[in-house]
N, C-alpha and C positions, 0 to 999 in steps of 0.2 A: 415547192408546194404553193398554191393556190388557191388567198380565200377569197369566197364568194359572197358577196357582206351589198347589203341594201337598204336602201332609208326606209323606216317602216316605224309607222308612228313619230314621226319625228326623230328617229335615233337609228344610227348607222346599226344594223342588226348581221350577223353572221350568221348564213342561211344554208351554206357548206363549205366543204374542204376538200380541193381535187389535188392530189400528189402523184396523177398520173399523164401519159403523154394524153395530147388533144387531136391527135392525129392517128390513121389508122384504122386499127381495131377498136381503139377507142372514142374515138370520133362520137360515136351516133350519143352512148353513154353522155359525155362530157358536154354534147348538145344538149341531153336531158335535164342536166343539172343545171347548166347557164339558165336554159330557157324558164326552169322553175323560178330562179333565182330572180328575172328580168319581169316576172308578173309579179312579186313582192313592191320593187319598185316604179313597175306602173303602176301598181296600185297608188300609191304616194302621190305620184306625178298629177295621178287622174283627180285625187283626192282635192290637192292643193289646187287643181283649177277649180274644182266644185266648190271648195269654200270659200276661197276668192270672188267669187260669183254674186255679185251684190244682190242682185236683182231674184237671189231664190231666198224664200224662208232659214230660219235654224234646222226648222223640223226639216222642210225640202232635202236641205244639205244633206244632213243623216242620211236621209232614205235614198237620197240618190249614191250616196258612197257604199251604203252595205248594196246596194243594187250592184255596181260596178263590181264590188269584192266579191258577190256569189255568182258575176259571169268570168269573175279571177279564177274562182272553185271550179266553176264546169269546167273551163279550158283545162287547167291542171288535173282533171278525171280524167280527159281525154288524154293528155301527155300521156299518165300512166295506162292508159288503156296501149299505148302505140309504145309503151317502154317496156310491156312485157313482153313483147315481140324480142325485143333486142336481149334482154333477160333470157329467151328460150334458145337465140342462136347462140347464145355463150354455153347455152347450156347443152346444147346439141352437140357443142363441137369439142365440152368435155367429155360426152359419153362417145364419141369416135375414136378417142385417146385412151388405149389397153392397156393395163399390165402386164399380161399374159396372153401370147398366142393363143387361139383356138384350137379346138383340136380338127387334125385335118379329116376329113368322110371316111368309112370303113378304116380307122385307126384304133379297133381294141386295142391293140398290145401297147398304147402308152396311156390309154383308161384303165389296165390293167396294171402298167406302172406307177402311175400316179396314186391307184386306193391302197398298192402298195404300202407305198411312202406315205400317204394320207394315217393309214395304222400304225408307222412306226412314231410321228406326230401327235397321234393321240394318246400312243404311249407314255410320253413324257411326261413329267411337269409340268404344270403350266409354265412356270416361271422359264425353263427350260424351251422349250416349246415358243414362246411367246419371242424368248429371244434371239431364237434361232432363224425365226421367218422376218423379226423385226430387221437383225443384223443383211440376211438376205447375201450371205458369201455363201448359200448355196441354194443354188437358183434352184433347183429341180424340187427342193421342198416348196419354194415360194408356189412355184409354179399350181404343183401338185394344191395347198392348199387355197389357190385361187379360182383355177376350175373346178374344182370339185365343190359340194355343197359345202360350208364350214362345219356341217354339225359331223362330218365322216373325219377331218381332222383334231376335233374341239376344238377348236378355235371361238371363243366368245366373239359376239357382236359386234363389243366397243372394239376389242382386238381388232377383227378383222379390218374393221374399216381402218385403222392406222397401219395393218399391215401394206393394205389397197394402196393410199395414200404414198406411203413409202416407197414401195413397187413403182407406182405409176411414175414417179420421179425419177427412180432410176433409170427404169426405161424409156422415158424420155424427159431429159431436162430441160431445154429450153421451152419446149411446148406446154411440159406441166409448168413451170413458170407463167410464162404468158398467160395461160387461163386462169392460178390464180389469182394474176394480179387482176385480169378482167371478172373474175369475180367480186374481189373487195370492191374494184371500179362500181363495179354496180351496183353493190349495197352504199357505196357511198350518193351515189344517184340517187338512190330509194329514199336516203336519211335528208337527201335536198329537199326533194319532191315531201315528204311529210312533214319538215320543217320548216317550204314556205306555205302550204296549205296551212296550218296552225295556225303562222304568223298572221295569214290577211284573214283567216278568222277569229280570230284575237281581237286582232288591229279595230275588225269592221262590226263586232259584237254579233257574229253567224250564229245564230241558235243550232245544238246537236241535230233538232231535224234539218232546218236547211241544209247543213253539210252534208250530211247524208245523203242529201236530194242532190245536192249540187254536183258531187264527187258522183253519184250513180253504183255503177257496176263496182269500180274504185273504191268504195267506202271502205271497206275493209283495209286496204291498204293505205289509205289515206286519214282517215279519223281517227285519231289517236286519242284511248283515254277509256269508253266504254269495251266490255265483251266484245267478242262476232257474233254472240248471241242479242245481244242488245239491239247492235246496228241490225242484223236481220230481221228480227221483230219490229225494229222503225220502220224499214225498207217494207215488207210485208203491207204492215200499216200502210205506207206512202203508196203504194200501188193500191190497196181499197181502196182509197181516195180518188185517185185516179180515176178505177175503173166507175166510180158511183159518178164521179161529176160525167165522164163521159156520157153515162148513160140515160142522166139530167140533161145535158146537150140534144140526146137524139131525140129522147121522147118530146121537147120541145121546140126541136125541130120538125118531126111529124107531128105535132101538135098546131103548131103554124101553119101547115103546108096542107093539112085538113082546114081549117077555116077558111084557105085561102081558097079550098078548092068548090 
């Protein structure tokens, strides 16, 4: 296991924790998470030359460090803008991974097996029932209640999805391994990526709108603390703005460009 620890504020900060390989499939991931990790400590880096810097003000200093820290913040929007991508092949490449064959073209007669077995399923117990598909030493019920809708086996919700889960491991183990360990992979990324965003605006005193601004599309997965309803309504806000000063731009620009003319 692997931490990912950066000066930040003056004090060695622990920014994540990788326990998985660096290579591979894991690669891109494990990139995500360094690289988070590596703008914490430039931030530091960049800091301590700026306050070093005789020749600027107190107040200069400040403003030029939260300056630096909120182009810390956009780069980190964009990381996760380019990490969901990596987030969706993990994720593509669980939904390629079946419990259950399909059923083959013009194959009533194992549609007609399966609601079968589907009613004798619903007949049970749940408790009966539940453990019969959980256990899975008889594949033709699993089967039956994976293709078919659950509600024609009763099967509840939470059930099914543990039955799914269970299923899909058996029928393939290494692979369902694999993907879930690239799954934890990446929520381990995610918890990087929002815990150096926090830290350099912590560190750099970012006001909630800045981050929002800074972080963009990302806000939601980066800002930690308010609603998605809150940041939306910033976000909202932050583009009025926008669009008003733009539009202060133009008219003063055809306002110019008429006098001159």
């Amino acid at each position: 296991m692997k931490t990912l620890r950066a000066e930040s504020g003056g004090v060695s900060r622990l920014v994540g924790i990788w326990k998985f390989p660096e290579i591979g499939p894991f690669a891109d991931l494990y990139a995500v998470a360094r690289e988070a990790r590596n703008h914490v400590e430039g931030l530091q880096i960049a800091a301590m030359g700026i306050t070093n810097d005789d020749r600027r003000s107190d107040s200069a200093k400040q403003e030029d460090i939260r300056a630096t820290a909120k182009d810390r913040l956009y780069f980190l929007g964009q990381l996760q803008r380019d990490f969901e991508k990596y987030k969706e092949k993990v994720k593509e490449r669980a939904d390629k991974v079946t419990a259950v064959k399909p059923y083959r073209d013009n194959d009533p007669i194992a549609v007609q097996i399966d609601l079968a077995l589907a009613a004798q399923l619903r007949a049970m117990e749940p408790a009966e029932r539940n453990a019969t598909l959980l256990a899975g030493t008889d594949k033709a019920y699993v089967d039956a209640a994976l293709r078919l809708p659950r509600e024609l086996s009763g099967v509840s919700s939470e059930w099914y999805a543990r039955i799914t889960k269970e299923a899909l491991v058996r029928a393939n183990p290494r692979e369902a391994q694999e993907i879930a360990d690239l799954t934890e992979a990446a929520d381990a990324a995610q918890d990087t990526l929002r815990t150096a965003f926090g830290l350099i605006s912590t560190d750099a005193g970012i006001s909630l709108d800045e981050r929002v601004d800074a972080a963009g599309e990302a806000a939601k997965e980066l800002v930690q603390g308010p609603a998605e309803s809150t940041i939306e309504r910033i976000q909202e806000r932050l583009e009025r703005v926008k669009q008003e000063e733009e539009e202060a731009d133009e008219a003063l620009k055809k306002q110019i460009q008429g006098e001159g003319a």
